[in-house]
C-alpha positions as a Python dict, from the first residue, in 0.01 Angstrom:
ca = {
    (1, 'X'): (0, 0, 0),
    (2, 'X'): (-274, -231, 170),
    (3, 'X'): (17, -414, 413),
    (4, 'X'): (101, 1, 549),
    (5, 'X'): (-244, 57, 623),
    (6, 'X'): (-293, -273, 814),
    (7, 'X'): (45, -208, 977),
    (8, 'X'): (-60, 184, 1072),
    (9, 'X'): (-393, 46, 1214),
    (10, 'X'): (-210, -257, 1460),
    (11, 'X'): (7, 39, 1541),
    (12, 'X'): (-253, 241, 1644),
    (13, 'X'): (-426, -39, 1818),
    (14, 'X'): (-109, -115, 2010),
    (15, 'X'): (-51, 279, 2147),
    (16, 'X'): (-407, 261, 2237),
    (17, 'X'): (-372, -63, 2453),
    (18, 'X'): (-25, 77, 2569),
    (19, 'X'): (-211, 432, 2684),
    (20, 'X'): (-465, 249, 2857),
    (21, 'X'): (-255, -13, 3076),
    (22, 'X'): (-51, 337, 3174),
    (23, 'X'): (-400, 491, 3264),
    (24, 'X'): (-522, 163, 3422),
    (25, 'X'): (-192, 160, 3638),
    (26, 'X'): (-196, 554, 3752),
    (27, 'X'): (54, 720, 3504),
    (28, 'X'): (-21, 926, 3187),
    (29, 'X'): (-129, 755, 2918),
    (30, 'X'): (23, 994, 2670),
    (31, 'X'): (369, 868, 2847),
    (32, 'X'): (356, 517, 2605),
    (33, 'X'): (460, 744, 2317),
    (34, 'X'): (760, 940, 2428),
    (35, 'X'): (1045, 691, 2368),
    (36, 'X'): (1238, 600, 2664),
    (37, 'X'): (999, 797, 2906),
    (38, 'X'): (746, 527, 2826),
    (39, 'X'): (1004, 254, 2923),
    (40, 'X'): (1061, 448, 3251),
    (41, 'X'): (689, 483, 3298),
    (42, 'X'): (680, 114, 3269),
    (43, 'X'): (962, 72, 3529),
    (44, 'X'): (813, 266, 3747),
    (45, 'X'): (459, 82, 3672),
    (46, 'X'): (639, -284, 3720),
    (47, 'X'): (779, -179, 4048),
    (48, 'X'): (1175, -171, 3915),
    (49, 'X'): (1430, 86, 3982),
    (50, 'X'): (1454, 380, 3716),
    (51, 'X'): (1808, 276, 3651),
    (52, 'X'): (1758, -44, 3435),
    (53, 'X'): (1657, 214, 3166),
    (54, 'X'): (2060, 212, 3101),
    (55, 'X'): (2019, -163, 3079),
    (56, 'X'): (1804, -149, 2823),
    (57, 'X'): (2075, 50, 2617),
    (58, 'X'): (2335, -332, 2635),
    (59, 'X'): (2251, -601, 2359),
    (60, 'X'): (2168, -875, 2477),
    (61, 'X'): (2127, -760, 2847),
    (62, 'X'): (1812, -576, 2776),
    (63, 'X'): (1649, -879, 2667),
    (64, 'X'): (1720, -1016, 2992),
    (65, 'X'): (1564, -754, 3160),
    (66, 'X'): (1294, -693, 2928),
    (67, 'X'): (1171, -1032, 3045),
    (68, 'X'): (1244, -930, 3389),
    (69, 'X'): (1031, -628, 3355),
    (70, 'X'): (715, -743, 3127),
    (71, 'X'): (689, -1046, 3412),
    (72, 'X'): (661, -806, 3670),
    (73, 'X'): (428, -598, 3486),
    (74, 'X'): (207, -902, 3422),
    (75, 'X'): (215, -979, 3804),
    (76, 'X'): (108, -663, 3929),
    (77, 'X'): (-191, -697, 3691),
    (78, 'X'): (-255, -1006, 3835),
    (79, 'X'): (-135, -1265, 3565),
    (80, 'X'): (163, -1486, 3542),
    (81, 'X'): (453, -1540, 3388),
    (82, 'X'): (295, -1676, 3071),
    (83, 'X'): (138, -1388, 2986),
    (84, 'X'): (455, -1212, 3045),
    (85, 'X'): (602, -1421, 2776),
    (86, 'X'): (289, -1346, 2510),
    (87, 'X'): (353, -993, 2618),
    (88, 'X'): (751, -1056, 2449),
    (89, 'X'): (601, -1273, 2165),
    (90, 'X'): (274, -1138, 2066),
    (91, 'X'): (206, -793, 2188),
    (92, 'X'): (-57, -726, 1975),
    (93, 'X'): (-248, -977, 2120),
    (94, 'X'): (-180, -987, 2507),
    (95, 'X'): (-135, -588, 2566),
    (96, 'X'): (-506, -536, 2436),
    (97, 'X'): (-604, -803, 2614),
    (98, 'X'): (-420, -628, 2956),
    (99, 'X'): (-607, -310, 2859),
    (100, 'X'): (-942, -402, 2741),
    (101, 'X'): (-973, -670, 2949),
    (102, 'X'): (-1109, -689, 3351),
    (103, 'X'): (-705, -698, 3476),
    (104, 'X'): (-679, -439, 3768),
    (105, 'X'): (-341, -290, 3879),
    (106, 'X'): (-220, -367, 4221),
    (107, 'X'): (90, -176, 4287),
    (108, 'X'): (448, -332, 4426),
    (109, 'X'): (469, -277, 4764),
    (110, 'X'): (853, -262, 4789),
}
């Protein structure tokens, strides 16, 4: 019972970060908890083509472009590709730390 209440509150804590990077970049933040739309939102946020949604539907390929898309999402908020990784490894560290933190969004200029 006590490991679904601390599982319901990182939850919680991670929509939270999620709606405020959305907010921070422009977009709605109740967009992070419509699944799919969110992943377009964050497309569209990382400065990728809506199209690699159907990407994310391959095994395997998605993680490629999962990777692809979280270190793009890190660079337009200023960071690097490291953070991009703890983004894939521990997002409920490094996505509060994109939203609470003083990371600004500076948009792809394609």
């Amino acid at each position: 019972m006590m490991f679904t209440f601390i599982w319901l509150a990182v939850v919680v804590f991670l929509v939270a970060s999620m709606w405020i990077v959305f907010t921070k970049a422009g977009q709605p933040g109740w967009a992070c908890l419509i699944p799919f739309y969110n992943m377009y939102i964050m497309l569209k946020i990382a400065g990728k083509p809506g199209w690699w949604l159907l990407l994310f539907l391959i095994p395997v390929v998605n993680l490629i472009f999962l990777i692809i898309t979280y270190i793009a999402l890190a660079t337009c908020f200023g960071k690097g590709a490291g953070f991009a990784i703890g983004m894939i490894f521990l997002p409920f560290v490094f996505f509060p730390m994109l939203a609470f933190g003083d990371a600004k969004y500076v948009p792809v200029v394609a």
